[in-house]
N, C-alpha and C positions, 0 to 999 in steps of 0.2 A: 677453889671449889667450883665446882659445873654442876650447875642443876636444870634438868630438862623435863619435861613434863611428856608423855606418850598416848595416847588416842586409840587403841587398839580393840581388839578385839573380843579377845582373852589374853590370859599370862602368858600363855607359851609365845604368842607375838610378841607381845610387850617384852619378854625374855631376850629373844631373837635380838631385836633392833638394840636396847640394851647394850647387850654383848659385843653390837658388829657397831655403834657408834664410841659407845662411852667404855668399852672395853673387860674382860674379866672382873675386874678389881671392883666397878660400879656399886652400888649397894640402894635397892628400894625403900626409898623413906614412906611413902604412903599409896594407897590404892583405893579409888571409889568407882559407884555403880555411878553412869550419868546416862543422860538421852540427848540425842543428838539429831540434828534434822528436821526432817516432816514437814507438815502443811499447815499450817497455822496451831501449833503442836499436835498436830493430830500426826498418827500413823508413825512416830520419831522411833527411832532404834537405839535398841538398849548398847550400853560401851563401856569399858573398862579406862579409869586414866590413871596411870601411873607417875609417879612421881619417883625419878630415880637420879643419885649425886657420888660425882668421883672428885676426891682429891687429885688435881692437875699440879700440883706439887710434887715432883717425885724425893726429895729431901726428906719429907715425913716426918718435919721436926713438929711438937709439943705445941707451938704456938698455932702451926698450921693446923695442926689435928683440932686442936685446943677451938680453934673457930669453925671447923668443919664439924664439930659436936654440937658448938652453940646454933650453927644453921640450921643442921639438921634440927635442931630440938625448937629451932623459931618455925620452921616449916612446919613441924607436926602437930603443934598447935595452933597453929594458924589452918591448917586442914580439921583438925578436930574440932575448932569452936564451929569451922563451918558446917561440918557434920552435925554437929548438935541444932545449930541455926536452921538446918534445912532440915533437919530431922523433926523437931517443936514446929516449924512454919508448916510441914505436912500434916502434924499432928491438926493443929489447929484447924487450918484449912477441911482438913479433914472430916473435921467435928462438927464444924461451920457449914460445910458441904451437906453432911449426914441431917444436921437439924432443920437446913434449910428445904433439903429433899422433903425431911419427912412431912414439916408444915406444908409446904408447895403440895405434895399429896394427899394429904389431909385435905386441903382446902379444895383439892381438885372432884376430890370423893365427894364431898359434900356439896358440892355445885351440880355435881351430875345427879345426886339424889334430887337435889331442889328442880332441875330442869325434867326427869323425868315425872315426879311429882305434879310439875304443874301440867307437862304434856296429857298425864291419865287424867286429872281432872276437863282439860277442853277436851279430850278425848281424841287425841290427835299421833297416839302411838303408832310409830307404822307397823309393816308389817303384820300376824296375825294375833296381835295382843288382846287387839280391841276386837277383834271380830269374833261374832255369835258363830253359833253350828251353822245358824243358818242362813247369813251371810258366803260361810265359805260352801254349804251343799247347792245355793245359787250360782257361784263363780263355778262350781264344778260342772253346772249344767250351760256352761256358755255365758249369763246372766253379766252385765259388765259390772263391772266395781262397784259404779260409781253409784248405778241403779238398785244396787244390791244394798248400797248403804241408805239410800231414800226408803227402800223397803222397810227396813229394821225401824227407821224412825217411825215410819207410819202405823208400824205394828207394836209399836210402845205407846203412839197419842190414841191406841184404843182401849178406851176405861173396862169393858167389861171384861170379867175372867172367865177367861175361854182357853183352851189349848191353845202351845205357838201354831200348834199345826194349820188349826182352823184358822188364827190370825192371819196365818202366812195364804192362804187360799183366799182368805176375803179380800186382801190388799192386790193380791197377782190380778184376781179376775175384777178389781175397780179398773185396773190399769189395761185392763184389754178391752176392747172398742168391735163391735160386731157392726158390717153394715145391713142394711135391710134388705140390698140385693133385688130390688126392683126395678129393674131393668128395663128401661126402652130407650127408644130414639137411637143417638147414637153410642157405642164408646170404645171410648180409645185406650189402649196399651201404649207406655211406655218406660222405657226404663234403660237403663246401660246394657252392651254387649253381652251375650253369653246367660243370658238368664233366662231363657225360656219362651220368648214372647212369642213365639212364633208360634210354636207347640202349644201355648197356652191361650191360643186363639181360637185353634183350631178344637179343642177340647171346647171350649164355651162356645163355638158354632155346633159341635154336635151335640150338647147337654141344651142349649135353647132351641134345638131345631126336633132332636129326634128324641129326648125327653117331654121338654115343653110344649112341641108342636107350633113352635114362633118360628115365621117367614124371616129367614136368618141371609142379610146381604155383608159380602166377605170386599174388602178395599186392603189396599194393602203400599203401603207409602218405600219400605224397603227392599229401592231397587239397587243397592249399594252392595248388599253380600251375595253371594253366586252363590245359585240354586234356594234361596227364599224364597221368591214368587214362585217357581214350580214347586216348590211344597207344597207352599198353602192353595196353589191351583187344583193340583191332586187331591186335597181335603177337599174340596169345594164340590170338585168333577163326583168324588165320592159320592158326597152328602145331596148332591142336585141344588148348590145354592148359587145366586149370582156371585160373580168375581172381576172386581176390577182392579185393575192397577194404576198407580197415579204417578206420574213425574211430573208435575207444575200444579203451582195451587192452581192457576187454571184448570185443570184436570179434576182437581179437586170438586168444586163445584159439579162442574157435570157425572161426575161418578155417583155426585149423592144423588144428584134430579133423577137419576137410572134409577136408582131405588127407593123412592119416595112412599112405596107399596110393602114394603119391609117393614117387620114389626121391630127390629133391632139391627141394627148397621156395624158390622165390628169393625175398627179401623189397624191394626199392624203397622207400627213405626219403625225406624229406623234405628238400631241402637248408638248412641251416643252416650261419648263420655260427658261424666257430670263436671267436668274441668275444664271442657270448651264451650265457654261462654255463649262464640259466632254460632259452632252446630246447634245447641238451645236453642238459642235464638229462631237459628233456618226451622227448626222444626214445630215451633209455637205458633210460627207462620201459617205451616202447613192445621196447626191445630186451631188457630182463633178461627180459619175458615167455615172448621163443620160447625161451630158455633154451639158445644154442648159443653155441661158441666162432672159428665160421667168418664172422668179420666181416672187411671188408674196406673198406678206406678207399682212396678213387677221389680220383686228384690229378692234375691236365692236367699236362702235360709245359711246356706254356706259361708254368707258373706261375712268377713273380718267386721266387726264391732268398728273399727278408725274408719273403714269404705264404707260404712254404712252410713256413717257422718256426712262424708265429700257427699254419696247420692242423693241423700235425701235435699242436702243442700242446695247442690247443682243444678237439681229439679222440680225445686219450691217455682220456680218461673213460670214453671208450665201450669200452675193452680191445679195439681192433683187431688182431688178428693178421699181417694181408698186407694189402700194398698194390696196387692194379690201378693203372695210370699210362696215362693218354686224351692223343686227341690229338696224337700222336707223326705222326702227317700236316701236320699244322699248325706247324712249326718244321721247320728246317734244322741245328740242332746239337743235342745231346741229352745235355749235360750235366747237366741239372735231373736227370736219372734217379737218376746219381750222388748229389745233393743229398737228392734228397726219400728215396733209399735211406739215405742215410747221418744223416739227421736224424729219423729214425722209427724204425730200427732194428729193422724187419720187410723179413720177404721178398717178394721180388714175385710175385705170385701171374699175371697177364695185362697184356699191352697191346693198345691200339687204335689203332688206322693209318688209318680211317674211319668213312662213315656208314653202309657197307652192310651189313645185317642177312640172315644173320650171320656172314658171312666177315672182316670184318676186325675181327678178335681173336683172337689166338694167345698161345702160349708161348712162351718164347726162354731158350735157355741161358746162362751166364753170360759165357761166349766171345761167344756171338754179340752181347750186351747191350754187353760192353766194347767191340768194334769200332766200333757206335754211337756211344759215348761218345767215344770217339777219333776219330773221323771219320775211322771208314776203311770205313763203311758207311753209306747212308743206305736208308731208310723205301720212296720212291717220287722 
């Protein structure tokens, strides 16, 4: 008797090889589904294994058949008990699988309850869970997060019952800083590239000369960008005020003893970034000279909430007092105001609403700033 076992595919294979080894006559004693291969059983492919046996006797007597039945009948139950065994070990597994999932997720369900639980009580949901109306109509005006969420606090440690609305106006305008804008001796702009400073010089030489009637002397330290000193020359030649230019703190000095008769000195810096340490530095030089405490640091209203950070940082060295904030024409919401006020931690001395010399640049009260901010006023 010959018994061979086959790996196939399906039957008609299994059939095939059958017939062309073990010949017509063969006869299938058993066939099972198995899985075969794979990656650490993952991904394994389903297979047929056949079980198939020929009498190699061709005699045919009694006793050979006689044992060719018993084989047959030891094999098939020797396949069936293991079908059963594999079939109850599935079973089981199975069941064991199924009950373990289900606790495993039971228990996972009720840990994420417990964690979000304890998140809403610290109050630490991301996302918009925890956030008031009026937290997100702040972030929608520009207003950063982070300041939005100091807002809400401070308008809940207020006992009286009052509207959020009114809340929310009394907290904006504690947070906004007016300067007093009395102006003499000297002062200085300064601030990073692209903000205005130039243009916003030149507007506060014709608001203190031809509004104010103040003897207005015009310096100007940014000989580095091509065609700024002919700007602000042109403003000057304009307005009938003196103008000088400085390249060395030597310079420095005698530019001011030239104007000593000036009721107000405006000085024009150089824009630098707030990331180069050395330029700071070069240009604090130029500023410890005029010896005055009316600096002022110029910040677009444009600027990213994270730049507003690096500036303000960059240029704490230079001991700026007030801030001017440009460009308030050039956006629709006016949140930054809020920001680059509350991240500087000086007052705002002026804004600017355009390019036209010198009317657009004024003062604003702190009422009037927070409506702004709230958007419940705009610019133009």
């Amino acid at each position: 008797m010959i018994i061979k076992k086959y790996t196939v595919n399906n039957m008609n294979e299994a059939l095939t090889r059958i017939r062309y080894e073990l010949g017509k006559d063969a006869i299938i004693v058993s066939q099972r589904k198995i899985r075969k291969g794979g990656f650490l059983g993952l991904f394994s492919k389903k297979m047929l294994e056949v079980t198939a046996a020929i009498d190699n006797n061709k005699s045919s007597s009694k006793e050979n058949m006689k044992e060719g039945i018993e084989a047959i009948k030891k094999i098939m139950k020797t396949k069936a008990d293991e079908e059963y065994k594999s079939t109850y070990e599935k079973d089981v597994y199975k069941k064991r699988d199924y009950e373990s999932s289900n606790s495993e997720s039971l228990a996972k369900e009720v840990q994420e309850m417990r964690n979000m639980l304890k998140d809403m009580m610290n109050g630490q949901v991301s996302g918009n869970i925890q956030k008031s109306n009026i937290q997100l109509k702040l972030e929608e005006n520009d207003v950063d997060s982070k300041i939005a969420d100091k807002i809400a606090k401070k308008m809940q440690a207020i006992d009286e019952e009052k509207p959020e609305e009114e809340k929310l106006k009394e907290v904006v305008n504690d947070m906004i800083k007016v300067a007093s804008n009395e102006m003499n001796n000297v002062l200085v702009l300064v601030g990073p590239t692209g903000v205005g400073k130039t243009t916003t010089i030149a507007k506060l030489a014709g608001r203190f000369s031809l509004v104010e009637n103040k003897k207005v002397g015009l310096i100007t330290i940014d000989t580095y960008r091509i065609g700024a000193v002919e700007q602000l020359k042109t403003y000057a030649d304009i307005m009938n005020i003196p103008f000088n230019v400085v390249f060395t703190i030597k310079d420095m000095q005698s530019a001011l003893e030239n104007m000593t008769d000036c009721d107000i000195v405006l000085v024009d810096t150089t824009g630098r970034s707030s990331k180069n340490t050395m330029q700071i530095s070069e240009l604090r030089a130029f500023i410890d000279r005029v010896k005055t405490d009316n600096i002022h640091l110029v910040i677009s209203c444009t600027t990213k909430s994270k730049d507003i950070d690096s500036i303000v940082a960059g240029y704490k060295a230079l001991n700026y007092n007030n801030v001017v904030i440009t460009k308030l024409d050039e956006t629709t919401t006016y949140g930054s105001i809020l920001n680059i006020l509350d991240r500087a931690k000086k007052p705002i001395s002026f804004i600017t609403t355009g390019q036209n010399v010198p009317d657009d640049i004024k003062t604003m009260t702190s009422e009037e700033l927070t409506k702004l901010i709230l958007g419940e006023d705009i610019i133009c």
